[in-house]
Each structure stands twice: as C-alpha cells, then as structure tokens.
ZAKOL-411816 format. One record per residue (C-alpha): residue number from 0; residue in three letters; x, y, z. Coordinates in steps of 0.001 Angstrom, whole numbers, always signed. Layout:
BEGIN
PT   seq   type         X         Y         Z
PT   NUM    ALA         X         Y         Z
...
This chain:
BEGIN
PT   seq   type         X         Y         Z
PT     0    UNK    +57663    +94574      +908
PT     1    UNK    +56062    +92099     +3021
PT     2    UNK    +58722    +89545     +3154
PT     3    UNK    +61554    +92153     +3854
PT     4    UNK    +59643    +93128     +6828
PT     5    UNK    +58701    +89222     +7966
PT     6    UNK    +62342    +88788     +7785
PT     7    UNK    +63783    +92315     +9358
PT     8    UNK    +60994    +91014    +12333
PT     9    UNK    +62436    +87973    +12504
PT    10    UNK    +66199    +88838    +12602
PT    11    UNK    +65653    +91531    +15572
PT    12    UNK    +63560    +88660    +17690
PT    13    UNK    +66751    +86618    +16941
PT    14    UNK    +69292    +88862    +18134
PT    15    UNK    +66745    +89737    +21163
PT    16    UNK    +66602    +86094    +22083
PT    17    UNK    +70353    +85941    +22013
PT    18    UNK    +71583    +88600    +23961
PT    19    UNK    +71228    +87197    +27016
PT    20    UNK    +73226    +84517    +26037
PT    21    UNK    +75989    +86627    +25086
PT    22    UNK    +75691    +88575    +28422
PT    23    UNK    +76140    +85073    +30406
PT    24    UNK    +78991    +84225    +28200
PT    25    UNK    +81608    +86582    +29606
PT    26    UNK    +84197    +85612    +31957
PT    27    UNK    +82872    +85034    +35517
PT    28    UNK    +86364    +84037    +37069
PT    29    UNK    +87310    +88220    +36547
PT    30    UNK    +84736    +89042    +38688
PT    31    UNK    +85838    +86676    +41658
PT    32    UNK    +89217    +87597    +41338
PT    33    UNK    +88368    +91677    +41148
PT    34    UNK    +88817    +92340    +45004
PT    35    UNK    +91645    +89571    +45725
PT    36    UNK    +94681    +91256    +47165
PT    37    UNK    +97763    +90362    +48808
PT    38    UNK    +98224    +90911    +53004
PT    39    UNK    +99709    +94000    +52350
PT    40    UNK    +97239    +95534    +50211
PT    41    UNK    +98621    +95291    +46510
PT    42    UNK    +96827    +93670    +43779
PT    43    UNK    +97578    +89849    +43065
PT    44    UNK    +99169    +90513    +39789
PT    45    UNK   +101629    +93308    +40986
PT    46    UNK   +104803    +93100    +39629
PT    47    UNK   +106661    +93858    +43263
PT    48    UNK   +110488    +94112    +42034
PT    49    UNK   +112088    +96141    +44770
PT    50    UNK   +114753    +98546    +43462
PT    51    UNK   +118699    +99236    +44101
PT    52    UNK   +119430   +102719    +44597
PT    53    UNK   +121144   +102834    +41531
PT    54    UNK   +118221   +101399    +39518
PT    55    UNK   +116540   +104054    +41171
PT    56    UNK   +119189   +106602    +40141
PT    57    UNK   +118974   +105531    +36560
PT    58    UNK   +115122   +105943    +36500
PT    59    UNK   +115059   +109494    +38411
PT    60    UNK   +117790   +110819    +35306
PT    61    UNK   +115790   +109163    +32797
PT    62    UNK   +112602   +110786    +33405
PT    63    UNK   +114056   +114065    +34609
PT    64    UNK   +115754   +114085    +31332
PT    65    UNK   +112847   +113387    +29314
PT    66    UNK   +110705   +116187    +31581
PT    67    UNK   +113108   +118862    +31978
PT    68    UNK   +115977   +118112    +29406
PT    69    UNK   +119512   +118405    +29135
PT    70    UNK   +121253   +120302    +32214
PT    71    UNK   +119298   +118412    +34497
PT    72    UNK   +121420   +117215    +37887
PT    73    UNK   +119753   +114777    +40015
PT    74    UNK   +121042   +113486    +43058
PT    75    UNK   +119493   +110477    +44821
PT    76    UNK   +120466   +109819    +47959
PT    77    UNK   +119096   +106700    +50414
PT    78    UNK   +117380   +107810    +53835
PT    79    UNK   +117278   +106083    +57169
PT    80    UNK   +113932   +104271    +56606
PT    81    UNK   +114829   +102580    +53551
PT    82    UNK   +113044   +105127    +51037
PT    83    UNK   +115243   +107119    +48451
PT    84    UNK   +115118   +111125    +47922
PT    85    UNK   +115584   +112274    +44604
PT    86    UNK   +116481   +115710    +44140
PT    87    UNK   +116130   +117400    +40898
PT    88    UNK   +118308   +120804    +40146
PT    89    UNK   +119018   +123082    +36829
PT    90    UNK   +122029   +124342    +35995
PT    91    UNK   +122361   +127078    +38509
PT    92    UNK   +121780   +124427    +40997
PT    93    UNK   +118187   +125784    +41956
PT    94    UNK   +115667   +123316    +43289
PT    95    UNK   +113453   +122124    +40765
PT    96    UNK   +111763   +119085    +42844
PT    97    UNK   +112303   +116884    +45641
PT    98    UNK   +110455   +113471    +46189
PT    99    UNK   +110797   +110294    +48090
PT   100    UNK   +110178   +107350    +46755
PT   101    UNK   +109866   +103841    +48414
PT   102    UNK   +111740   +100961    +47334
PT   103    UNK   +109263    +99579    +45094
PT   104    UNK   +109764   +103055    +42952
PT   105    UNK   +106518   +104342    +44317
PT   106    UNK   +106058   +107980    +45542
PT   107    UNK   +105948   +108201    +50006
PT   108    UNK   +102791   +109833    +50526
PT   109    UNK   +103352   +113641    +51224
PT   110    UNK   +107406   +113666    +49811
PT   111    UNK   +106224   +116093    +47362
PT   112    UNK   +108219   +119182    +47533
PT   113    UNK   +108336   +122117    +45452
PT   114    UNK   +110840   +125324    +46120
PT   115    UNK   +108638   +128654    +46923
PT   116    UNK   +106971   +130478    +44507
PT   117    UNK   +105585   +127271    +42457
C-alpha cells in the first residue's frame, strides 16, 4: 500500500512540475496577431470577395428558399450607393422582408424591414 501511494505522490508532483511547461508551450504568434486589422476595420484573414448583383440574386433565392420555401419571389434590385435591396414576397405578393445588403453580402446597418404587424 505504501509503494502505490510513493508512486501516486510522485506522478501528481510530475504532472505539477509540468504544467507550466505545457502552459508556455502554446502558440504566442495568435496572441500578437489577435487585434491586427486591416485600415478599414476587417480582420486580416477576411475573405473580402465583393459580389455581382446577380451573385447576390442567387444567394438572396437560395436562402429565402431554404427559410420560407417554395413560392418564394425575391426581387433584388441595386440602389444608388452601391448596396443591393432584396425584397422577399409570398405568393400573394405580400411583403415578407426587405434588407440591404452591401457589396461584400453583409447586412447595411438599420435595412431591416419588416411589414406591420410582425
């Protein structure tokens, strides 16, 4: 009982003394890099592929199909500033949502629209 004890003493000091080499072995470049940014205040790594209005027309009916299904219309027309509204309506042609996007396919900061009563 003694020597299972000696040697469960001696495998904790062990790991204990390791740890902190283990802490100090991570990657230190990460941390450098962390707060890096472009001029216009995007992450390094951003993939920045600016998109046609038609890419952008394929994308809006691809996830308005997948959200709302079949019967979906979706009309995407480009504005004066160089951002694209997207327009989604059922069948009955009711608004269902309206959004601008910019060209990198990211949502313009208060485009969201919803008809009344949502």
């Amino acid at each position: 009982m003694k020597k299972t004890t000696t040697i469960a003493a001696l495998s904790a000091a062990a790991l204990l003394g390791a740890a902190p080499l283990l802490v100090s072995a991570d990657d230190d470049g990460r941390e450098k890099r962390r707060y890096e940014h472009r001029t216009d205040g995007t992450p390094m790594n951003a993939n920045l592929k600016q998109f046609s209005t038609d890419e952008m027309r394929i994308m809006a009916y691809g996830q308005a199909l997948r959200r709302f299904g079949p019967g979906v219309e979706v009309s995407v027309n480009e504005t004066a500033d160089g951002t694209v509204q997207v327009q989604l309506r059922d069948a009955e042609q009711n608004l269902i949502r309206e959004q601008e996007f910019n060209q990198y396919g990211a949502p313009v900061p208060g485009s969201h629209q919803h008809p009344e009563g949502d």
